[in-house]
LUMBAMI-510978 format. One record per residue (C-alpha): residue in one letter; x negated, y, z. Coordinates in steps of 0.2 Angstrom, whole numbers, padded with zeros to 4 digits, always signed. Layout:
BEGIN
AXYZ ...
***
This chain:
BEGIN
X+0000+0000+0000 X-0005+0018-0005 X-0011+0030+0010 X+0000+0044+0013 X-0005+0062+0008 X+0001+0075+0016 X+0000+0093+0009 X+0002+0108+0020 X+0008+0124+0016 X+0010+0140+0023 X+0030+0139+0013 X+0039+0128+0003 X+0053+0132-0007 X+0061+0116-0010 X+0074+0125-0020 X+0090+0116-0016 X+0089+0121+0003 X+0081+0133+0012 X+0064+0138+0013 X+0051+0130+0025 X+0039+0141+0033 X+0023+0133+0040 X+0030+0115+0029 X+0023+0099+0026 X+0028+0089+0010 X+0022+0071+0010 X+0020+0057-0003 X+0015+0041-0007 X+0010+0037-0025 X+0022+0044-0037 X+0037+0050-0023 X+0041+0060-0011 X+0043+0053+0006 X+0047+0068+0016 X+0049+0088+0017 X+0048+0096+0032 X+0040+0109+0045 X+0020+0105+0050 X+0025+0099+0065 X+0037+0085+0062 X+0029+0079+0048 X+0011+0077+0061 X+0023+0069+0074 X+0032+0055+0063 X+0018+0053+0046 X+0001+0049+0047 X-0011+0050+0032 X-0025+0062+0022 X-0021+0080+0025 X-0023+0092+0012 X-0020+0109+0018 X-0017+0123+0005 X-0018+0138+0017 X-0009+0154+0011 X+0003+0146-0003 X+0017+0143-0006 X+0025+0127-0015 X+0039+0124-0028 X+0045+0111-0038 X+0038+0111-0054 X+0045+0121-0069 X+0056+0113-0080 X+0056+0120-0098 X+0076+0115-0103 X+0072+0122-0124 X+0055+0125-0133 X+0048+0125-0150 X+0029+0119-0148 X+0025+0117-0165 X+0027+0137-0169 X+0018+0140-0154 X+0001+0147-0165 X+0015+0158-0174 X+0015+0170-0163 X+0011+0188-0169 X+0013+0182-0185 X+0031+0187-0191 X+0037+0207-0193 X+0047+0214-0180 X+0065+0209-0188 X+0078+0220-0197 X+0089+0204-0194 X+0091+0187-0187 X+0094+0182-0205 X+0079+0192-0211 X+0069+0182-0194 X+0074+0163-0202 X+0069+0170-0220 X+0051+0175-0213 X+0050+0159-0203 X+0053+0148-0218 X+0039+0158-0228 X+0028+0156-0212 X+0032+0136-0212 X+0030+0133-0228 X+0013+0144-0229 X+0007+0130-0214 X+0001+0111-0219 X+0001+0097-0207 X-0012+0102-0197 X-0007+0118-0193 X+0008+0113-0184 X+0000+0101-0175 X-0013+0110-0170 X+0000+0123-0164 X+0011+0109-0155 X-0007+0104-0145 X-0010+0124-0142 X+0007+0125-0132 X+0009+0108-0124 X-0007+0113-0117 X+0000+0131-0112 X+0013+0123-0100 X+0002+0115-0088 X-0007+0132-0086 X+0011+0140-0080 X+0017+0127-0068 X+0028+0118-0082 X+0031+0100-0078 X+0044+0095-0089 X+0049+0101-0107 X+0061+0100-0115 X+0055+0101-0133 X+0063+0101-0150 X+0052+0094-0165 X+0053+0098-0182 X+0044+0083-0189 X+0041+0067-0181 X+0024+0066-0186 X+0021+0084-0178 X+0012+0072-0162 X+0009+0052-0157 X+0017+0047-0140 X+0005+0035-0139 X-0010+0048-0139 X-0003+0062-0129 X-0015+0076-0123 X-0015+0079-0104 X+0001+0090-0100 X+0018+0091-0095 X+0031+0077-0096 X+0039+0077-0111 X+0057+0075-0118 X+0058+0077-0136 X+0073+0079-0146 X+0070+0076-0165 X+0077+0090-0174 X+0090+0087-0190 X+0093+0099-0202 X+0105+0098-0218 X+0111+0111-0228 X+0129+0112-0236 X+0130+0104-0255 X+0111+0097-0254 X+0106+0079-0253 X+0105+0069-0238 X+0088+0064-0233 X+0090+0046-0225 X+0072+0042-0222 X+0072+0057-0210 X+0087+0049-0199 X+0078+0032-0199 X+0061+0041-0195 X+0070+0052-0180 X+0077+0035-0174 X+0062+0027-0177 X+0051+0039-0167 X+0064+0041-0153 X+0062+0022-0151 X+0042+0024-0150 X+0043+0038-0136 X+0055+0028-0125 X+0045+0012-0126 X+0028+0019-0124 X+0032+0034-0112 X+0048+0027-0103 X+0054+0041-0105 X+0071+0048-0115 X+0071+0055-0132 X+0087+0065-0140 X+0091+0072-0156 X+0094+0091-0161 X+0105+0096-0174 X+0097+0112-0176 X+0113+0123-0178 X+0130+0126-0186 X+0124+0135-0201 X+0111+0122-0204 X+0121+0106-0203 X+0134+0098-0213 X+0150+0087-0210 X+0140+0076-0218 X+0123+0075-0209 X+0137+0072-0195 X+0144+0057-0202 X+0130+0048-0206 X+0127+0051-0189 X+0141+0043-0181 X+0137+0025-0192 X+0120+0026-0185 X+0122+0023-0166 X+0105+0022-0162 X+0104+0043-0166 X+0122+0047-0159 X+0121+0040-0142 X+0105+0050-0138 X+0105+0067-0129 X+0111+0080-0139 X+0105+0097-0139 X+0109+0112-0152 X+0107+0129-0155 X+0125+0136-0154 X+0134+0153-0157 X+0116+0161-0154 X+0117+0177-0164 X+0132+0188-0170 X+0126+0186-0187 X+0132+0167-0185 X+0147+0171-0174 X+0153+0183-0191 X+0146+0169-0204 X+0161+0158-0195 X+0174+0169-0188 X+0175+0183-0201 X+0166+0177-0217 X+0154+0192-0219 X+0137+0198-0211 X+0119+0194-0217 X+0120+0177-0214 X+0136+0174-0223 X+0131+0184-0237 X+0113+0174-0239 X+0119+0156-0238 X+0132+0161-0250 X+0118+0169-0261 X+0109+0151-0260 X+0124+0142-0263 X+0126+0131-0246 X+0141+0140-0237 X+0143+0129-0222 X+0162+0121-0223 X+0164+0120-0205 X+0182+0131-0208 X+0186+0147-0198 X+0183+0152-0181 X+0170+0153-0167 X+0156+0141-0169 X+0160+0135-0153 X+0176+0128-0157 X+0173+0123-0176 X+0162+0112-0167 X+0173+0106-0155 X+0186+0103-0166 X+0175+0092-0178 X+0171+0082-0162 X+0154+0087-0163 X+0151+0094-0146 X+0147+0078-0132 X+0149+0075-0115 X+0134+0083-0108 X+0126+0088-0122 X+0114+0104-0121 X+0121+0121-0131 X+0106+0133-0132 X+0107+0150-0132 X+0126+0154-0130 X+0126+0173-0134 X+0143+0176-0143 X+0158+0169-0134 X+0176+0171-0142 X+0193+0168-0132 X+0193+0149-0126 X+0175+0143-0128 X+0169+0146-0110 X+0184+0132-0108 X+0178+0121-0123 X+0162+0122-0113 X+0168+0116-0096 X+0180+0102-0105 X+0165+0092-0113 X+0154+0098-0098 X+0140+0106-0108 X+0124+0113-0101 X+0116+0130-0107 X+0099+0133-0111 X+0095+0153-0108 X+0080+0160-0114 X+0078+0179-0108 X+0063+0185-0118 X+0069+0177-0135 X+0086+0185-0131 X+0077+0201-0127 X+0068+0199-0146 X+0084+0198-0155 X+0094+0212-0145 X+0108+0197-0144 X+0124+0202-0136 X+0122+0201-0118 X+0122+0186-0109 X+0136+0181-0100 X+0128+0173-0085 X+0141+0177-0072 X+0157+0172-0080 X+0147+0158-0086 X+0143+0153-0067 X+0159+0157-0059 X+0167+0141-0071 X+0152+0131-0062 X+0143+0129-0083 X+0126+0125-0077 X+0113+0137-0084 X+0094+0132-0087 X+0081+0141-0093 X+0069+0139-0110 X+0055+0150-0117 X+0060+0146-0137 X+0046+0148-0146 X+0033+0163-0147 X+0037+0167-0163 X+0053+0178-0156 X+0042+0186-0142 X+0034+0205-0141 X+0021+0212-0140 X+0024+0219-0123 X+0031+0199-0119 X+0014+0192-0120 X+0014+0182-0135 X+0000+0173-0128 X+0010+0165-0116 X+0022+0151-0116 X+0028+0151-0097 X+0044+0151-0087 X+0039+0163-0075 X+0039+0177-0087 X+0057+0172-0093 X+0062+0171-0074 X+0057+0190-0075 X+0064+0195-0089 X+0080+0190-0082 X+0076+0197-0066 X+0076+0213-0074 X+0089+0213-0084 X+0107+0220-0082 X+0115+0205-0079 X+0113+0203-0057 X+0107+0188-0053 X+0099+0181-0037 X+0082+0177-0036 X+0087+0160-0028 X+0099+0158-0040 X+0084+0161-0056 X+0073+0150-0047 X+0086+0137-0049 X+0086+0137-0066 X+0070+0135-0072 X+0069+0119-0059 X+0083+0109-0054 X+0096+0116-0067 X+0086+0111-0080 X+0083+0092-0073 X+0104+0092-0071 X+0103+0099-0092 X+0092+0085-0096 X+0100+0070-0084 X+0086+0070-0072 X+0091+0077-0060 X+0090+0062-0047 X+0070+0059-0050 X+0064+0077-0051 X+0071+0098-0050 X+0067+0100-0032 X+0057+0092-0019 X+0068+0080-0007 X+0063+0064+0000 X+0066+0050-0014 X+0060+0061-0031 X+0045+0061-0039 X+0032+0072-0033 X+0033+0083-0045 X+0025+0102-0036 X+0016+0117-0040 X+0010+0131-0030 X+0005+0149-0030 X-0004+0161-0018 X+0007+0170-0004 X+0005+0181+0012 X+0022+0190+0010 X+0038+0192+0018 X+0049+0179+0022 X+0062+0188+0015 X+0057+0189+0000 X+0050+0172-0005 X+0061+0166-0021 X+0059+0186-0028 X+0039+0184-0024 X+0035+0168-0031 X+0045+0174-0047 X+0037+0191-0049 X+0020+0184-0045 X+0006+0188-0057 X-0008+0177-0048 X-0011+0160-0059 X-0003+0145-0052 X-0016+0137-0041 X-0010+0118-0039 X+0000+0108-0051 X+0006+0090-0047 X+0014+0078-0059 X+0020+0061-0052 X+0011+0061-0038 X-0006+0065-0050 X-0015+0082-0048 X-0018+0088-0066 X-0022+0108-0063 X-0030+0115-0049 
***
């Protein structure tokens, strides 16, 4: 049997309960045995002591939507005129990029998570050969969804199903792990990308997660039939035939939205979708700085939490950061204060919970990882503290020190 190792710390923030102050979190192996003050844990556990002084501990981040592979994209595009005019220069950038590129920008972020306390992600990959789950760099855990795209009145592309499947089948078996699948959006799907999908049971019965009613440029696409974006797919000749109305019900009513599925970004609600929402008990994947990038209609966090919608957070991808973002960095911190400053109020507690526990509930794993209880994996980060009490969740959001320790299963792999 494994010794025990007990970590000492001058605060813990387990996230769902209160903090500790002058806390102890013990583990054996891979779990977590117990969370506690310092002077329990010495009276009942007995093992190596590690004590990190003037820190404070978190679970560790969980990153609920991401796009690695346009990581290296940063700085790259033009400010936009548009969200339309933003895909136009992203499919220029993607198709100005070979293979290597993209992996090499996939390898460039992954690696970017550890360094900001991410110990989960949530990532949505373009191609299935962008990385080799068998020959994974050292990083966060991993849950890929394999990201489908099919325009309206184009061929269907089977190989790329079975690939997606195949793949998903690969990560499982050599990491244990879950894969999903992404249908990438409304606009970029087809009725019949989703039909083939439901014959291959191997794809639809995987986590689902989507971009949905993102920007009002696709809200208008669907409810109104005008805007940019309707007026460029009709240009091209691939008018999505979803019919009329929000994107939120259109894919309601074709059955496309699952139970517990993931709907990312969620910007532009019409009457009724917050219901559709709380009928097929979706999750949403926030992410402030991309929002911020786009000037999307603002968020509605609060009505979204008062119908008890749980809400996680993403950093997207850096191609729709600014300058005055860091485009340099992929972390959940800086999302957790963009949203802190923003106009919607939200608790610091409440923020907190989103980037850790929210997301595991978002990606079903929530009983093995999101916060730090007895029974979970130890899964922990910590940064430097010497505040207030009062003001732990607000400090360990707002701090700019670089995260000091980072834990994943149990196994140090930063600090």
């Amino acid at each position: 049997m494994q010794d025990n190792l007990i970590i000492r710390s001058r605060a813990i923030l387990p996230v769902d309960r209160p903090p500790i102050f002058n806390g102890a979190l013990v583990m054996q192996g891979d779990k977590i045995l117990a969370v506690d003050d310092w002077a329990k844990v010495r009276r009942e556990f007995v093992g190596t002591v590690l004590d990190l002084g003037e820190q404070v501990m978190l679970p560790g981040l969980i990153n609920a939507h991401c796009h690695l592979d346009y990581t290296l994209m940063a700085g790259k595009l033009k400010k936009p005129t548009s969200f339309t005019s933003w895909i136009q220069s992203m499919i220029k950038q993607k198709r100005a990029w070979n293979e290597k590129d993209f992996q090499d920008s996939w390898i460039s972020g992954y690696q970017k998570l550890i360094q900001s306390g991410t110990t989960l992600v949530a990532d949505t990959v373009s191609h299935p050969s962008r990385f080799d789950p068998r020959n994974l760099p050292s990083g966060p855990r991993l849950f890929p969804f394999y990201e489908l795209i099919h325009l309206q009145d184009t061929p269907l592309d089977a190989n790329n199903l079975t690939m997606s499947a195949r793949h998903a089948a690969l990560f499982e078996k050599t990491k244990g792990d879950k894969a999903g699948i992404s249908p990438h959006a409304p606009y970029t799907t087809s009725p019949e990308l989703w039909r083939s999908l439901k014959r291959a049971p191997t794809l639809c019965n995987l986590p689902f997660s989507m971009h949905l009613s993102e920007s009002i440029e696709e809200y208008d696409l669907f409810k109104h039939r005008k805007g940019p974006m309707y007026e460029w797919f009709n240009s091209i000749k691939h008018l999505p035939e979803w019919g009329t109305g929000s994107p939120i019900q259109l894919m309601d009513q074709a059955g496309i939205l699952k139970k517990n599925g993931i709907a990312v970004h969620v910007n532009c609600l019409d009457e009724g979708d917050v219901e559709r929402l709380v009928q097929k008990n979706m999750h949403i994947v926030h992410c402030p700085r991309s929002h911020a990038y786009f000037n999307h209609p603002t968020f509605q966090i609060n009505d979204l939490q008062s119908k008890n919608i749980n809400i996680a957070l993403g950093t997207d991808s850096l191609a729709s950061v600014t300058d005055e973002d860091s485009q340099d960095s992929l972390s959940l911190f800086d999302e957790m204060r963009k949203l802190l400053e923003g106009e919607n109020a939200v608790k610091p507690e409440s923020i907190l919970k989103m980037s850790t526990v929210n997301g595991a509930k978002a990606l079903g794993l929530h009983y093995e990882t999101g916060s730090l209880v007895a029974g979970k994996r130890a899964d922990w980060i910590s940064l430097p503290w010497n505040g207030k009490k009062e003001s732990l969740a607000e400090h360990a959001i707002g701090s700019l020190e670089p995260v000091s320790c980072v834990f994943l299963g149990g196994k140090e792999i930063s600090g």
